[in-house]
C-alpha beads as a LAMMPS data file, in Angstrom:
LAMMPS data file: protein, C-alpha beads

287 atoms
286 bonds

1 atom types
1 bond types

-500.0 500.0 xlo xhi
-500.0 500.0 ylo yhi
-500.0 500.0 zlo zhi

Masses

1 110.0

Atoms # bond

1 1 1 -300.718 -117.103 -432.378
2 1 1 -301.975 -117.473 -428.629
3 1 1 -301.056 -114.606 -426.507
4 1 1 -298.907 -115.537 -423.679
5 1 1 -300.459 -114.860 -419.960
6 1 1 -298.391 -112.664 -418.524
7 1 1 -300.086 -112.648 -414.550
8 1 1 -298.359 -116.066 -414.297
9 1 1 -294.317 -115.374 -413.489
10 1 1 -292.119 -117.178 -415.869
11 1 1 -289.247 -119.677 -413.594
12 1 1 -287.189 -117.237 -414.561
13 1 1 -288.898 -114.525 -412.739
14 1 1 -289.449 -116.046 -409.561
15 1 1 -285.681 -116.372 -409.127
16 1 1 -284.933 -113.479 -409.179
17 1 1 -287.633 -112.183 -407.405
18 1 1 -286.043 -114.930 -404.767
19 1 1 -282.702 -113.592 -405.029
20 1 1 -283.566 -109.723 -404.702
21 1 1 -285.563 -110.755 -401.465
22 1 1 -282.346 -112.766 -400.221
23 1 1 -280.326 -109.696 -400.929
24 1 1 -282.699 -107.458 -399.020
25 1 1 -282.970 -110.025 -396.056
26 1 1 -279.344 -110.670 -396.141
27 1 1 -278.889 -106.818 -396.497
28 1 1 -281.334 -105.842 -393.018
29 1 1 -279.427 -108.831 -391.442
30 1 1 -276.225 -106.799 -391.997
31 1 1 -277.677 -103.553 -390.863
32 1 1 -278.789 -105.273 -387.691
33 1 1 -275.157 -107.241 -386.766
34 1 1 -273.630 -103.237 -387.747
35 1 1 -276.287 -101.636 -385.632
36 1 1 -275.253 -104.342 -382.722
37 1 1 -271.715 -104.216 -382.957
38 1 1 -272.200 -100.161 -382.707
39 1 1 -274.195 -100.491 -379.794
40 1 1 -271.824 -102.825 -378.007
41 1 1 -268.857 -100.454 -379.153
42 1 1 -270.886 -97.713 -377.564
43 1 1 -272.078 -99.061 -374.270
44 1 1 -267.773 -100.412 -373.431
45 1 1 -266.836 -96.892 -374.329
46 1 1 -269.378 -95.220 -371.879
47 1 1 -268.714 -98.210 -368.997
48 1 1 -264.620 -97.279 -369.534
49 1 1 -265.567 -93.658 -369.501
50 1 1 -268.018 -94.287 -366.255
51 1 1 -265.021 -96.404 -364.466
52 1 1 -261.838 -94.655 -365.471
53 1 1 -263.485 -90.722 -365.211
54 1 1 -264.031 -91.231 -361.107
55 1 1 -260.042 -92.666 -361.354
56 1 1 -258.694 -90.138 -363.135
57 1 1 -260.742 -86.771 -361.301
58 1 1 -259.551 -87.979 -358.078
59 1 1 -255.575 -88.245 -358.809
60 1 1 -256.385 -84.946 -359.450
61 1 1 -255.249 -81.846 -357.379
62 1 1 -257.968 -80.019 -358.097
63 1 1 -260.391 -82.188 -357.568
64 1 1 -259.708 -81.880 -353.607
65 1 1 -259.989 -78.051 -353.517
66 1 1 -263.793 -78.987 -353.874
67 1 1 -263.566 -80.196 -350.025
68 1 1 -263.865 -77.776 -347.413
69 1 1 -261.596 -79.798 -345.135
70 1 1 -258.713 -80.142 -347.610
71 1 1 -258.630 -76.796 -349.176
72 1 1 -255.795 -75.288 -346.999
73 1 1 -253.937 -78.622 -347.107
74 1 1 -253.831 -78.583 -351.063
75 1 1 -252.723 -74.613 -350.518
76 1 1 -249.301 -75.815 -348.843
77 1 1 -248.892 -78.399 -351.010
78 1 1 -248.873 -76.027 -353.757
79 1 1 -246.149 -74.067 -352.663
80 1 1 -244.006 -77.259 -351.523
81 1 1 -241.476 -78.956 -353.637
82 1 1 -243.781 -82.011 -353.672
83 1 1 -246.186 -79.766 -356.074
84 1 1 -244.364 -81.097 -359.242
85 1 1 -245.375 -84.925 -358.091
86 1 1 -248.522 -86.193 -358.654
87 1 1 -251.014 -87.497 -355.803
88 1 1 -250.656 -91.040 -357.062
89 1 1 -247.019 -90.932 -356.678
90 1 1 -246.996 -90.594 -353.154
91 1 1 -250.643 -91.622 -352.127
92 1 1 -250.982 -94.731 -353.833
93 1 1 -248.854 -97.476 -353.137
94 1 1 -246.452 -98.906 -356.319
95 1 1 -248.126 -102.177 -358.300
96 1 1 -250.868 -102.753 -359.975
97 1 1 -252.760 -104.622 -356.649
98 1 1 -252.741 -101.460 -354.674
99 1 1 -254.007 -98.853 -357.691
100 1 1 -257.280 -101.135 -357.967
101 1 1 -257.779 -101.011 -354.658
102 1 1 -257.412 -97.075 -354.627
103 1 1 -260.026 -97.162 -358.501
104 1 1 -262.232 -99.703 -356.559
105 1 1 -262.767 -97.225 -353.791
106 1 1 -262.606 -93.670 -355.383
107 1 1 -265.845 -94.926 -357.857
108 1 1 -268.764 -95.073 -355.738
109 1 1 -267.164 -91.860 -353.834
110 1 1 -267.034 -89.902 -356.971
111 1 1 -270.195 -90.765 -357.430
112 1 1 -271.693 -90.152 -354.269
113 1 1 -270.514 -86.198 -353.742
114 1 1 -271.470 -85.525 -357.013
115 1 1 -274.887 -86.642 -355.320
116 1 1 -274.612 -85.353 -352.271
117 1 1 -271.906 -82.790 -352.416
118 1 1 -268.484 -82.792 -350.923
119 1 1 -267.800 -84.198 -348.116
120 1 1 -264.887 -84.458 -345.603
121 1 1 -263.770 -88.258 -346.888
122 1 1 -260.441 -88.588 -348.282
123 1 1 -259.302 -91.783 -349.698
124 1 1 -255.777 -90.584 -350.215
125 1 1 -254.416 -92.047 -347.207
126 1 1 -250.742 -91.053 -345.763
127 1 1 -247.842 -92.248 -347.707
128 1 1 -245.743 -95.382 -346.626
129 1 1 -242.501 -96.122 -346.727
130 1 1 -242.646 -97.971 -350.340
131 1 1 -244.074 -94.768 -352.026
132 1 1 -241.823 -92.339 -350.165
133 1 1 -238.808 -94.872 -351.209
134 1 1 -239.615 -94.422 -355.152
135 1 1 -237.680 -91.152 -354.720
136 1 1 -236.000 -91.006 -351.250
137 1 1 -233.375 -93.270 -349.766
138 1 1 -232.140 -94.466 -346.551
139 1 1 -228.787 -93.253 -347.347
140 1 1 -228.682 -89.552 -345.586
141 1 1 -226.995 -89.468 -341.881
142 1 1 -227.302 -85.722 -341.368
143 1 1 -229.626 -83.009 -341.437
144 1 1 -229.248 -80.790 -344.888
145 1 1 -227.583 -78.007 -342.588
146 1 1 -225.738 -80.695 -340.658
147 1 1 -227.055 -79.640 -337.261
148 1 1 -228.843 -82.840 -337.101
149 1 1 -227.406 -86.488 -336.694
150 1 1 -230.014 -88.678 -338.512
151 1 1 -229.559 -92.134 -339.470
152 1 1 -232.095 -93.063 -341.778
153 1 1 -231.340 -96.716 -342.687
154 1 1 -231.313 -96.944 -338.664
155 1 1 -234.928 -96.137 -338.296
156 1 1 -236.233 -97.501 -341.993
157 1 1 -234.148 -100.277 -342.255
158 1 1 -233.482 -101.962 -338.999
159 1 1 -236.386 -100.401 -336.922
160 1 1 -238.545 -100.659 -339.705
161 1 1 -240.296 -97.507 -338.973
162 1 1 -243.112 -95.422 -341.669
163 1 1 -241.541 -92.198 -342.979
164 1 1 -244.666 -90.362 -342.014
165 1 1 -244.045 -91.419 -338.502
166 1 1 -241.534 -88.606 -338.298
167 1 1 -242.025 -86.647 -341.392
168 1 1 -246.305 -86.007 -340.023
169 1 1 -247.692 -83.683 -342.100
170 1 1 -244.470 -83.068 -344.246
171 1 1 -246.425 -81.697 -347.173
172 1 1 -249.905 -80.764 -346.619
173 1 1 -249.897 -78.801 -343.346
174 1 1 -246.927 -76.442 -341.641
175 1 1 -246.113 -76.915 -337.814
176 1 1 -246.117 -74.124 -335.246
177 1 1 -243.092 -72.503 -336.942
178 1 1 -244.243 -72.574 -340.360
179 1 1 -242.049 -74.582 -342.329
180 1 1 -242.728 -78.195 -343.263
181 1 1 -240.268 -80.518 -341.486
182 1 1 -240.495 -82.675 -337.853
183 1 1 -240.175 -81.218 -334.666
184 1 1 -238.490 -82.152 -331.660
185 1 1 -242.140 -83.006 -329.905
186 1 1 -242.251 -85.803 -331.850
187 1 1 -238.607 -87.276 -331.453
188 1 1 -238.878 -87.087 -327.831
189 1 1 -242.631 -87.520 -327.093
190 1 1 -242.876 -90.967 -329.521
191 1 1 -239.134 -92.572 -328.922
192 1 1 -236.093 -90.324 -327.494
193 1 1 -237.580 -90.306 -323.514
194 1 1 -234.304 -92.312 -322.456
195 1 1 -236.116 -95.272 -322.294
196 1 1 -237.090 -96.448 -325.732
197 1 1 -234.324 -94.370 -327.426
198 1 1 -231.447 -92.273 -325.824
199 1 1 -232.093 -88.865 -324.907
200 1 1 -229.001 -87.458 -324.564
201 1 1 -228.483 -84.265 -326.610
202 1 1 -225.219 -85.116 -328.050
203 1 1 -226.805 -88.053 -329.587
204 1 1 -228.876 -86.905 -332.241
205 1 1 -227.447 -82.469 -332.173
206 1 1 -223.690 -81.933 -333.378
207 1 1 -224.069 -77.930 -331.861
208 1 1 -225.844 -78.758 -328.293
209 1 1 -223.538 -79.634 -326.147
210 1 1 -224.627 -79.559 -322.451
211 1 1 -223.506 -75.720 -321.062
212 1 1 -221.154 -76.311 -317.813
213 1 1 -223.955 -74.250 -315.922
214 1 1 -226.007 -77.724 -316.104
215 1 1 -223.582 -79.478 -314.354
216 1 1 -223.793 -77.401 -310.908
217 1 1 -225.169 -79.311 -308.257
218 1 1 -227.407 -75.846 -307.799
219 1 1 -228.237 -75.561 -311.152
220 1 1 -232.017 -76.135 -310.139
221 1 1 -231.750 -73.968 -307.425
222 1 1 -230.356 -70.954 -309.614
223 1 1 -231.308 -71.415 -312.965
224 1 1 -234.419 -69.100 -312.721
225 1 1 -232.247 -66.364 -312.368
226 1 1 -229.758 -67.715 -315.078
227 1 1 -232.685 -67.418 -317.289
228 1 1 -232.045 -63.294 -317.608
229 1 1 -228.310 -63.472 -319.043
230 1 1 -228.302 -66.839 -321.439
231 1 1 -230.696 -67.422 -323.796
232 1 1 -232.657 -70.377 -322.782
233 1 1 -234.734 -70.970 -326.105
234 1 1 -231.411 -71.710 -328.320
235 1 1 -232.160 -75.091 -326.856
236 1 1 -235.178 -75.486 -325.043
237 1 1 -237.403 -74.099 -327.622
238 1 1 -238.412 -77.471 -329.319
239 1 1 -241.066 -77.708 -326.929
240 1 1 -244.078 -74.555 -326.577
241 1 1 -243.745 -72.717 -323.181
242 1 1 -240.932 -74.722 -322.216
243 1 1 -240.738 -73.357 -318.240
244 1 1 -244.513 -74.677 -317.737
245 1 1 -243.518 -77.682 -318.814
246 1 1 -242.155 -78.149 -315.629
247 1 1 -243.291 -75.440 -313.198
248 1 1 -246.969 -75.778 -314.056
249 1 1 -246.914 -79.311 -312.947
250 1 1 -246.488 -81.206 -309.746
251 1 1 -243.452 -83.639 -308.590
252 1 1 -244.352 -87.172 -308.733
253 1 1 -243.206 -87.095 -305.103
254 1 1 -245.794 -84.889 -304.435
255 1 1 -248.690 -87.455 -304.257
256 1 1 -250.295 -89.688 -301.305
257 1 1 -249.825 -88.436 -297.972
258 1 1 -246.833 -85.918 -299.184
259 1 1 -248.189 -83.467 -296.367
260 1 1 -246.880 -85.974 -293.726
261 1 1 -243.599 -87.126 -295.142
262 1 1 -242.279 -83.902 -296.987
263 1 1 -240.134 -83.269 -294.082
264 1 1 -237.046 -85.875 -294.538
265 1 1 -237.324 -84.508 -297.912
266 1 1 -237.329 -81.309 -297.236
267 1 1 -234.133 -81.630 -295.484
268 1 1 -232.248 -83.775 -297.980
269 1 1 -233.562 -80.772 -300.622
270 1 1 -232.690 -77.952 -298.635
271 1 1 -232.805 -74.634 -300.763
272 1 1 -234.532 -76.864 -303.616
273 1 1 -237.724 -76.380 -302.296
274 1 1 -237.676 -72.886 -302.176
275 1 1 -237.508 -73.079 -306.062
276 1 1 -241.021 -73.987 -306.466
277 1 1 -242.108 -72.634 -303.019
278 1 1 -240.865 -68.802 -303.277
279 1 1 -238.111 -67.935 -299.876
280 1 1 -238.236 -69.387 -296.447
281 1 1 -241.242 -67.398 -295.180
282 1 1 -243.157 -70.328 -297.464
283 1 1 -242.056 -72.530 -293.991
284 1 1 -242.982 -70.776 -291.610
285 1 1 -246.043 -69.802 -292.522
286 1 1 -247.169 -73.485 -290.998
287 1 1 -244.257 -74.173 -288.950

Bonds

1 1 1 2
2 1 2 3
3 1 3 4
4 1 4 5
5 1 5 6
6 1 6 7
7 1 7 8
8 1 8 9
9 1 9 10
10 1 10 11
11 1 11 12
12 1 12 13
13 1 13 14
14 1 14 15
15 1 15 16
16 1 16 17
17 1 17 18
18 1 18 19
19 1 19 20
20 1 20 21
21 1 21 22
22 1 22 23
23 1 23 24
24 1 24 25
25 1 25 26
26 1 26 27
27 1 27 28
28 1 28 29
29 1 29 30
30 1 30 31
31 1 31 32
32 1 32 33
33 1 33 34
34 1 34 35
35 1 35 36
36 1 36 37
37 1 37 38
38 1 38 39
39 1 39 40
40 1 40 41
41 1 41 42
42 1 42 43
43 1 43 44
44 1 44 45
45 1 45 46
46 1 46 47
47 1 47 48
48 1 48 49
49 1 49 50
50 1 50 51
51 1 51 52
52 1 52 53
53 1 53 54
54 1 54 55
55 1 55 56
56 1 56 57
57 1 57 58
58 1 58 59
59 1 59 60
60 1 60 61
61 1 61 62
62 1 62 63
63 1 63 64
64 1 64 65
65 1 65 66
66 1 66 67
67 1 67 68
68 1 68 69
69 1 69 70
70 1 70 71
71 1 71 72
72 1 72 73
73 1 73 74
74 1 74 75
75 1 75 76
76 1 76 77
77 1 77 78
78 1 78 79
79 1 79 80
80 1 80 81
81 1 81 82
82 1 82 83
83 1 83 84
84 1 84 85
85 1 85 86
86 1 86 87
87 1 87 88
88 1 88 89
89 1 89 90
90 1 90 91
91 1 91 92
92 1 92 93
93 1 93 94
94 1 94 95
95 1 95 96
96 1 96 97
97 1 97 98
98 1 98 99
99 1 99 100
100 1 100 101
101 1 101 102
102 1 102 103
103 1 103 104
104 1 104 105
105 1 105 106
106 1 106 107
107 1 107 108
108 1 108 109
109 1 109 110
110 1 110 111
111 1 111 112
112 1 112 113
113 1 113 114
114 1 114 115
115 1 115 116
116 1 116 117
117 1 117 118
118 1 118 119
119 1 119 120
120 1 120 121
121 1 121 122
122 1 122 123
123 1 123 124
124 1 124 125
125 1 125 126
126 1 126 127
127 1 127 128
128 1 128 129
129 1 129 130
130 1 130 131
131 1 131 132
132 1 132 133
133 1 133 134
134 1 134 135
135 1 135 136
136 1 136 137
137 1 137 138
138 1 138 139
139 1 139 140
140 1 140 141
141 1 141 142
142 1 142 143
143 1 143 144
144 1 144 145
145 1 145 146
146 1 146 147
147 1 147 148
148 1 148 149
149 1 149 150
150 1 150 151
151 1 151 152
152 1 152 153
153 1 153 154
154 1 154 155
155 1 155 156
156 1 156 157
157 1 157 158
158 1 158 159
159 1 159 160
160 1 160 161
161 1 161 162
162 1 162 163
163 1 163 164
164 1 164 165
165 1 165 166
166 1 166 167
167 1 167 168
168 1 168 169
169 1 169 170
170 1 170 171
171 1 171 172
172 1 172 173
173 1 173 174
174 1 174 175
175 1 175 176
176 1 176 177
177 1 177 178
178 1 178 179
179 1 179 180
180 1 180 181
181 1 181 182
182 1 182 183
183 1 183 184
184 1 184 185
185 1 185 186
186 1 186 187
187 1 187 188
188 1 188 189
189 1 189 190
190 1 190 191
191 1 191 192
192 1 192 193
193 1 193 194
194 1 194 195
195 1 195 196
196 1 196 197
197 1 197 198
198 1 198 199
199 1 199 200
200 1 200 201
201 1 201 202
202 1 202 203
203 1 203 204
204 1 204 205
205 1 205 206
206 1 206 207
207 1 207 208
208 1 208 209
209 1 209 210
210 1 210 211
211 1 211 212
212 1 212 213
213 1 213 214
214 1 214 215
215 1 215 216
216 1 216 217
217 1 217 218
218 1 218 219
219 1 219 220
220 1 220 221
221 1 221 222
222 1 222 223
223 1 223 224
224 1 224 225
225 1 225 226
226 1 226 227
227 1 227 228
228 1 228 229
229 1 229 230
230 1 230 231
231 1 231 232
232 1 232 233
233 1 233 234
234 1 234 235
235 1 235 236
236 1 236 237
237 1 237 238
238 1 238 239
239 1 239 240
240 1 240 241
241 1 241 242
242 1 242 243
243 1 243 244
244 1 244 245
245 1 245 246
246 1 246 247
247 1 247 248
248 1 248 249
249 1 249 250
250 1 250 251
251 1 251 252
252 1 252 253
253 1 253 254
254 1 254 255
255 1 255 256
256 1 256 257
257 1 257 258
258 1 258 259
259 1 259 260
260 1 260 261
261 1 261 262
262 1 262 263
263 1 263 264
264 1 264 265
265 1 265 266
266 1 266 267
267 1 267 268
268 1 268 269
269 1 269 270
270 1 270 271
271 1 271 272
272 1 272 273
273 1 273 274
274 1 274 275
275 1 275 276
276 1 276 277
277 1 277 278
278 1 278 279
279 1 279 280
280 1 280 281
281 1 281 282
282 1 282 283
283 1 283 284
284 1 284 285
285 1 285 286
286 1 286 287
C-alpha cells in the first residue's frame, strides 16, 4: 500500500487552519475596538474631570483663602449668617445661561494661578437683585428693630434699584462700626440730598424727630455751645467727624470777589458771622 504524503495538507486541514486564523484576526480585531472604546472612555473622563475640577474648586470657599486680597473678606463671611450659603447661590446668577458663563470664565483662571500663582482676580462678581431675590423679598417696610422706615418694593420694585446698591459690602467686609449693614453715608450721599429723594428725617427714622432747639432762628448762632449739654451724636453720628463736615469747609457764598461784597451780608447775618469768625474783635481787626 502507498504511503500517503503527509507535507501536503488534506482540504480538510486548510480549513481549519483558515478558520483558527479568522478567529485570531477576528479575536485582535476585538482587542483593538475594546482597547479604543477604553481609550475614548478614558480621554471624556479626564476632559470632564479637566472642565468640571476648575468649576467646582472655585464655588469653593476655600479656594479664595489662597488670594491675598480676599483672605479677610472670606474671614467675615465666615462668621456671617450668609456662611451656611454657598458662593454660587449668591454670586452666580439663577439659569443655566449665566452658570456657563461663570464655568467658561473660572477655567482658564484656574488654570492660570495654578501657573502663575494667585492673583488678585475674582470672578465672583457682586450679587444682583435676581440672586439676592432667591431668598429675600421686597415685602419688609421696617428695619428689624423698627427704628428704620424702609420700603423695599419702593426701591426694588418701582425704582428698580440692585440690592448691593445699599446693602455694599453686606457680607464680606464690616463698615466703620463693625457690623455688616448700610450706613447713612450711603442713603444720603447716593439719593436722600433733598433733591433726588427727600431728606427729611421723619421720612425714613420713626425716633428722630427734629429737637425744638433746631427750630430757633439762632440755632446756628448758639448751637456750638448747645453741643456741651445734648448729645449731638444720637443723631448726627451717621456721618465721621460730623462738626468738620461743616466747619472745615467754606460757604458757597464765600467765592469770587466775597472780600468786596461780604458787607450787605454781613449785615443781613449779623451775629452769624461771628460763628465761624470767633467775637467782634474778628471786625475790627480790618475795619
Amino acid at each position: 500500500m502507498a504511503e500517503r504524503d503527509t507535507s501536503t495538507p488534506t482540504p480538510a486541514e486548510d480549513a481549519v487552519e483558515i478558520a483558527q486564523g479568522d478567529e485570531a484576526e477576528g479575536l485582535t480585531q476585538r482587542r483593538r475596538r475594546r482597547f479604543i472604546k477604553w481609550g475614548v472612555i478614558s480621554l471624556a473622563v479626564v476632559v470632564v474631570i479637566l472642565l468640571v475640577l476648575p468649576v467646582v474648586s472655585m464655588l469653593q470657599p476655600g479656594y479664595y483663602r489662597r488670594y491675598p486680597a480676599l483672605r479677610d473678606r472670606m474671614d467675615h463671611w465666615a462668621v456671617s449668617t450668609h456662611s451656611r450659603i454657598s458662593c454660587a447661590e449668591c454670586h452666580v446668577n439663577p439659569g443655566a445661561g449665566a452658570f456657563l458663563t461663570f464655568a467658561a470664565k473660572s477655567i482658564p483662571a484656574f488654570y492660570s494661578q495654578l501657573v502663575k500663582g494667585p492673583s488678585t482676580t475674582n470672578l465672583l462678581r457682586a450679587p444682583t437683585r435676581a440672586a439676592c431675590q432667591k431668598c429675600h423679598t421686597t415685602y419688609r417696610q421696617v428695619s428689624p428693630a423698627g427704628d428704620l422706615l424702609i420700603p423695599h418694593r419702593a426701591h426694588v420694585v418701582v425704582l428698580d434699584m440692585q440690592c448691593v446698591t445699599c446693602h455694599k459690602n453686606l457680607v464680606h467686609s464690616p463698615n466703620r462700626r463693625g457690623f455688616n449693614r448700610p450706613e447713612m453715608e450711603g442713603c444720603v450721599g447716593q439719593c436722600h440730598n433733598g433733591d433726588t429723594a427727600s431728606d427729611q428725617c421723619t421720612d425714613c427714622h420713626t425716633r428722630k424727630q427734629t429737637p425744638d432747639t433746631h427750630e430757633r432762628a439762632d440755632w446756628l448762632a448758639i448751637h456750638g455751645t448747645m453741643a456741651d449739654t445734648i448729645d449731638c451724636s444720637e443723631c448726627h453720628d451717621w456721618t465721621p467727624e460730623y462738626c468738620a463736615a461743616c466747619h472745615e469747609k467754606r460757604p458757597a457764598s464765600h467765592a469770587g470777589n466775597w472780600k468786596k461784597d461780604h458787607a450787605p451780608v454781613a449785615k443781613k447775618r449779623g451775629d452769624g458771622c461771628l460763628v465761624c469768625h470767633g467775637g467782634e474783635k474778628f471786625c475790627k481787626e480790618c475795619h
